[in-house]
C-alpha positions, 0 to 999 in steps of 0.5 A: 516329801515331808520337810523338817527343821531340826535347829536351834529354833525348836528351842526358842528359849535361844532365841539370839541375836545374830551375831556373838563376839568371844573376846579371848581374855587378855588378848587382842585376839577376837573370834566372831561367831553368828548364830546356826544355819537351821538344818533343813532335812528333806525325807520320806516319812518311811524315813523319819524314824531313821533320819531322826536317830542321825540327826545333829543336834544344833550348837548353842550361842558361844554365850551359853558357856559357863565362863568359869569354864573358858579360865579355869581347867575342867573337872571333866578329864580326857579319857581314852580306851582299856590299856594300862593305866596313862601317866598324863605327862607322858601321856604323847609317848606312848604310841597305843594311843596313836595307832588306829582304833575305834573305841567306845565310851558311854555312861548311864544315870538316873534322872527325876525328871526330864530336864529342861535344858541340859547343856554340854562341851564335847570334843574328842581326837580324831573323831567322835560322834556322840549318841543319848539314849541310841540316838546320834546327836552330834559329831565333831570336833570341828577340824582344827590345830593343837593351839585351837582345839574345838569343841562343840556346845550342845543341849542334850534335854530333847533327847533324854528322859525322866528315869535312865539314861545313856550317853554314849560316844564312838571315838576313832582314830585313823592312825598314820593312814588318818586324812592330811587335814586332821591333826591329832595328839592322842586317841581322847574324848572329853564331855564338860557339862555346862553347870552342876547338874550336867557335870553329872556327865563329865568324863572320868573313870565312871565312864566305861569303854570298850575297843571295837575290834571289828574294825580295820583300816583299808588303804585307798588305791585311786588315781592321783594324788590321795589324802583323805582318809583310810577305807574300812574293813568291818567283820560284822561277827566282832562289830559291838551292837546296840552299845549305844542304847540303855538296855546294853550289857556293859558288864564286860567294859572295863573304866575309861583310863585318864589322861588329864583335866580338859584346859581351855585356851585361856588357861593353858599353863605349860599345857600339852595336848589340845587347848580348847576353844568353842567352835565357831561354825553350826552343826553339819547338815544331815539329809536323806537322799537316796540313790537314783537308779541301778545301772548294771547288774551281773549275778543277780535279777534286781528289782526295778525299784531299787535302790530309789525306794526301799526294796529287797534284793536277794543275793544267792548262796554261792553267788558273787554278784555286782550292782553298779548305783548311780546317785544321779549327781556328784555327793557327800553322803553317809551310805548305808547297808541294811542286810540280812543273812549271808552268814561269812559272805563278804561285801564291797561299797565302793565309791567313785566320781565317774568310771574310766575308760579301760587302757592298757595299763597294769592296774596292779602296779604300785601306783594307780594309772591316770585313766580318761573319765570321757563322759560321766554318765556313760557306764558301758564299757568303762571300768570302776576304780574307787575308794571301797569299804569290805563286811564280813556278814555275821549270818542275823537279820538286821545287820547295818553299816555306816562307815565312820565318816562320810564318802564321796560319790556319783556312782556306787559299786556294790560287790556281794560274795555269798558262801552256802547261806542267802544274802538279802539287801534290806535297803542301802541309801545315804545321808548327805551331809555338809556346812549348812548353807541355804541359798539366799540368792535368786536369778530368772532368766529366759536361758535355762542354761544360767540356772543350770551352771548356777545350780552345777556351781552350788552344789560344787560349793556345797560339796567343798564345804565341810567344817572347813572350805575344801579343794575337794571332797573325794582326793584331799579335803583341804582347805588350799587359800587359793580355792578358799578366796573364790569359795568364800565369795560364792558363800557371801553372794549366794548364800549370804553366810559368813561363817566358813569365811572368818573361819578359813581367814582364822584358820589360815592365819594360824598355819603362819610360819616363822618367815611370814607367809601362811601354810598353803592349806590349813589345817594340815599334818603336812606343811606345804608353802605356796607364797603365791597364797599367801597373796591371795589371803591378803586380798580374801582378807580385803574381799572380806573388809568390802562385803562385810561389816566387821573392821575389827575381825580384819583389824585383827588380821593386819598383823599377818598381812604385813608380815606376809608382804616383810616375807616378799620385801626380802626376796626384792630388788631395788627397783621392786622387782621380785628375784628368787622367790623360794617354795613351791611359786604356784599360779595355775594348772595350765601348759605353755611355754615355761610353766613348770607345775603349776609355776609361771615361767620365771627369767634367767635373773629370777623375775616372773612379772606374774608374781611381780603383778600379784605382789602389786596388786597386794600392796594396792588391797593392802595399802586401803586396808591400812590406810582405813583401819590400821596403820596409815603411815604403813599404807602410803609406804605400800602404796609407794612400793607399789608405784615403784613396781608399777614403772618397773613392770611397765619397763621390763615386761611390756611389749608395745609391739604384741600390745602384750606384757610378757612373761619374763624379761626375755619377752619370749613367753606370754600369759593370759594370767600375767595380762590378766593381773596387769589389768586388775592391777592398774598397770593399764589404764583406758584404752591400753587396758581394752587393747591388752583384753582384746589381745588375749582373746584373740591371742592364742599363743598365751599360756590359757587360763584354766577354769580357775584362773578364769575368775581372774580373767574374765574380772581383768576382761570386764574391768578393761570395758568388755563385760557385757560379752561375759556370756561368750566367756564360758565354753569351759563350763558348757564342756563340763556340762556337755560331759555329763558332770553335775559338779565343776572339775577341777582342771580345764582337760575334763576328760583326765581331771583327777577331781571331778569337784572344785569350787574354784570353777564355781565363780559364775555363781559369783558373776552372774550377780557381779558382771550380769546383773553388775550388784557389786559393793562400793564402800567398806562393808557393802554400806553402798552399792554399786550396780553396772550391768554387762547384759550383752545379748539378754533382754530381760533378766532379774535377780537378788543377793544377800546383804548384810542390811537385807537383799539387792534385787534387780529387774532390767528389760531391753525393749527398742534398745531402751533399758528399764530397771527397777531396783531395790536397795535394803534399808540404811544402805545407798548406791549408784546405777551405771548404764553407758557411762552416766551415774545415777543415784540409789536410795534405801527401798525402790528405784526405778532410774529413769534412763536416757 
């Protein structure tokens, strides 16, 4: 294998610093934005020359934008495909420019020569990918709203030439079927260049356009609750080939129509459509990685090397044939179908997490039946149900298709339906794709099953982390708050990367309803609330404050904080207690007593200590961050409301009998998640606290926490004293991995979980570093460290995780029940060493406590 780096690096002209603040102009408003993750592609040399017609180019540092161009509108106009001609104020009624279609825009110029730098904004609605000279260089914008429309900044001089050029873009618009996280106003790109030369390039009636007829869209019939996105038909014999390169006939295209000048955010006057603002997140890492292996086959004799390395499959007339793929693992990937021939023979790619065990249910019903998934990498006996592409072959060599965007998969069905002429698989392989995260965490153990749950856990991250966090990559691809907080700490202590963190934080301010309290998931075309959520923003906002240094991007924040708790503060009672909360009062996936979708049981008078718990503990997160950055005389009144529901909790729930806090005040239903949250915030102390952990583990008439809720859990179970068992906590996970997943699923029944795939599960890449190896932050912004081991039974382990000064790396060995550490702390930063009870100071560099 051959490694290379396609990144801003290549350039070192932009070399930066490793972080740029964009101040919006006349505001308060503050957006933080580091440099680009470099992509790392891993490929073949067989595969080099493919690779580097999908590679992404970098985007620059926010600094590389003219300023003039963030305050004034541009010259470059939003254009769109052939119709009639668009009046730009009426532009939003007409509905063609709604409705699905794949269009395409390009224009050729002359250079002198190739130019040094060659910097441009490009954005488009739904989606584009751009293409110099035939090569794909970009795709975006990065998912956002109509008040922050993105666009992505970039240096086209590696790719073009002394002499002609084409730049070129694919626009597509999935219509009423698009994906529930993509808000759209109009079919539309735009292309600014950065300075006079480029401006060569800005989008106007020189532009040429032409509609792809060859696409449909195919809607996806799967398990569950669906929302990301058509499936596509492409007739290969209508599809426009080769529209990308220099030499293409355009003579055909008609003039790009217009629809108005691009307008930044800040210059927006009574402006409708998209306001523009520089993305605030790197390029999407693109990969080569190819499948594993064929599982079945019917209808066709298939090599043995196929589909891990390039080999031909020929498919005869008059066959239909099927393969079934395995990829090996779970991905998000960019398939591709290279093939030759079969003039009128029809194709099926379909993609799925896991196959089914067949049961009796009518699988043509209007709706697809929940089936069991049993063990994922068995395939005998068990039925393919997933999303699926169709061609329609146009009888030449060297046909191709990728679909416009990514899918998601394990396994991959390929269906060949050959009339009187031969088809021939010339190769099909994927391109990962994903946020560009590098693991910057390490852990050696002698129990090779921590590295395997921790490599489980990152690629479940890495697999919800698009441009936005996302629950999960196949069914939704939305960013829920709830999924984003534990996401979010898996990015800062295993890769160290904050980006997608101030982005989620950003982004889920933004969906802010008039009432106070956030959407449940942003962004999104279809507004759901889940208060409950909106809680657990408050206190990712204060994970934030804790491991990073940036007071004034959570400053920025506290506003929407405390509207968030003013939206609680109507639905309380004077004693504190919550009555009523209206929307949809998520907790958790679990089943007991009283749960209700989700909701935790709620009393005949409205009360549910588990919402009276996490409204507690917000007041406590918040309280710390007014009282240190924002406004202190509103932090002492949430840390008074605060001791006020703390007594009125005590009395209502508490059952000194069952050493337990119930449920609702009829102390007839009992939870781990509201024992779980008494602990966590503070209602017991000491003893009572170990009591009530000990309690819920033995307990087993509690409403179970699911795989999500864990993390709540085993956080309440190690502050009640009993982390060093912490190992023993994770059955769940061992089931996963005893049924064949290779990412985390999504509920805690994994024989009939919907989604194979949700970073909620992946907190054990978390606490492997934060319990285990205790490294945990002990001042605002990570400037001390605090570092409590919980080894239980292991005798020897080491580790490191990102800092913001560097890296904390620790080695213990128990020898004769003495413990030795050695520790290193990052320079400019101090901490402490606990072991049985006693303190012991850390300095910057190497420590070796001696321990008594």
């Amino acid at each position: 294998m051959k490694s290379f780096n396609v990144g801003l690096q290549t350039l070192s002209r932009y070399a930066a610093t490793r972080s740029v603040i964009y101040y919006k102009r006349n505001s308060s408003r503050v957006f933080s934005l580091n440099k680009p993750v470099p992509m790392k592609i891993k490929l073949s040399a067989f595969f080099t020359l493919i690779i580097t017609l999908v590679a992404l180019s970098p985007r620059l540092q926010a600094q590389s934008i003219r300023e003039d161009l963030l305050q004034k509108p541009w010259k470059a106009q939003w254009i769109t495909g052939p119709g009639r001609p668009i009046n730009r104020f009426t532009a939003s009624s007409d509905l063609t420019l709604k409705d699905y279609g794949v269009y395409k825009f390009r224009k050729t110029i002359e250079l002198s020569s190739k130019p040094t730098s060659f910097v441009v904004h490009v954005s488009g609605d739904n989606r584009y990918k751009l293409f110099v000279n035939g090569k794909q260089v970009a795709q975006g914008p990065t998912r956002g709203d109509l008040y922050f429309w993105n666009f992505e900044t970039l240096d086209l001089a590696p790719y073009l030439q002394a002499g002609r050029n084409t730049v070129a873009a694919v626009v597509w618009n999935d219509g009423r079927l698009k994906p529930e996280a993509q808000i759209s106003f109009l079919t539309a790109f735009i292309l600014q260049g950065n300075g006079p030369a480029e401006e060569v390039l800005n989008t106007d009636a020189s532009w040429k356009t032409s509609k792809d007829e060859s696409y449909q869209p195919l809607t996806v019939r799967v398990p569950g609750y669906y929302v990301a996105g058509p499936a596509e038909l492409l007739d290969m014999s209508k599809h426009l080939k080769g529209w990308e390169k220099t030499d293409y006939d355009e003579s055909k295209w008609v003039s790009a129509r217009l629809i108005g000048p691009g307008v930044t955010k800040d210059a927006a006057v009574n402006s409708s459509g998209w306001m523009l603002v520089p993305s605030p997140v790197p390029a999407m890492e693109m990969t080569t990685q190819r499948l594993a292996a064929t599982r079945k086959a019917s209808g066709v004799n298939v090599p043995a090397g196929f589909p891990a390395t390039p080999t031909k499959v020929t498919i005869p007339a008059n066959t239909t044939a099927t393969i079934l793929l395995d990829q090996g693992f779970l991905t998000n990937a960019y398939p591709t179908l290279q093939f030759s021939g079969g003039q009128g023979a029809g194709v099926s790619i379909g993609y799925s997490e896991g196959l089914y065990i067949r049961k009796n249910e009518n699988m043509n019903g209007p709706r697809v039946p929940s089936l069991p998934k049993g063990n994922r990498d068995d395939v005998d006996g068990k039925i393919f149900i997933g999303k699926a592409d169709s061609l329609l072959s146009d009888g030449t060599a060297n046909q191709a298709y990728t679909p416009l965007w990514w899918r998601t998969y394990r396994y991959v069905q390929l269906v060949v339906s050959t009339k009187a002429e031969p088809l021939v698989i010339d190769d099909f392989y994927g391109t990962f794709t994903g946020y560009p995260f590098s693991v910057n965490a390490k852990l050696q153990s002698q129990n090779p099953e921590m590295g395997k749950m921790l490599d489980i856990g990152w690629r479940t991250a890495r697999l919800c982390a698009f441009e936005t966090y996302m629950d999960c990559p196949y069914y939704e691809q939305l960013q829920y708050i709830g999924d984003a907080r534990i996401q979010s700490l898996v990015s800062l202590f295993y890769a160290g990367d904050d980006r997608l963190v101030r982005y989620g934080l950003t982004l889920m301010d933004h969906s802010r309803l008039a009432e106070g309290i956030t959407l449940s998931r942003y962004p999104t075309d279809l507004h759901q609330q889940i208060p409950t959520f909106s809680l657990w923003w408050v206190a990712m906002l204060h994970d934030y404050y804790r491991y990073r240094p940036d007071s004034l991007f959570i400053k920025d924040k506290l506003p929407g904080a405390r509207q968030v708790l003013s939206f609680f503060e109507r639905y309380q009672q004077p004693d504190g207690s919550l009555k009523n909360v209206p929307y949809w009062v998520f907790t958790d996936w679990t089943q007991g007593k009283g749960w209700d979708f989700g909701m935790a049981p709620v009393g005949k008078n409205g009360e549910s200590a588990v919402l009276d718990m996490q409204l507690l503990w917000t007041y406590q997160l918040a309280a710390e961050l007014e009282t240190n950055i924002g406004l202190k005389e509103l932090g002492r009144q949430y840390m008074s409301r605060a001791e006020l529901l703390k007594k009125t909790i005590q009395r209502k729930y508490w059952n000194s009998a069952r050493n337990l806090f119930a449920d609702t005040e009829t102390k007839d239903t009992y939870s781990q998640h509201a024992n779980s949250l008494a602990i966590l915030s503070g209602i017991t102390q000491a003893s009572q606290a170990t009591t009530v952990a000990k309690t819920m583990l033995t307990d087993t008439s509690l409403a179970p926490a699911s795989i999500y809720f864990k993390f709540y859990l085993h956080q309440a179970l190690t502050k009640a004293g009993l982390g060093d068992d912490y190992m023993t906590w994770l059955g769940k996970w061992r089931e996963n991995m005893a049924s064949g997943l290779t990412t985390w699923a999504e509920t805690s029944d994994v024989n009939t979980s919907r989604s194979d795939c949700h970073a909620w599960g992946s907190s054990p890449n978390v606490e492997f570093f934060r319990t285990v190896l205790g490294i945990d932050s002990d001042a605002p912004g990570f400037a001390k460290v605090k570092i409590t081991p919980h080894l239980g039974t292991i005798d020897a382990i080491s580790g490191e995780m990102p800092h913001p000064n560097g890296k904390v790396s620790v080695a213990y060995k128990v020898e004769k029940g003495a413990l030795k550490a050695d520790i290193t702390l990052p320079p400019k930063t101090t901490g402490s060493f606990v072991w049985k009870g006693k303190t012991y100071p850390l300095k910057a560099g190497r420590n070796a406590p001696v321990l008594n």
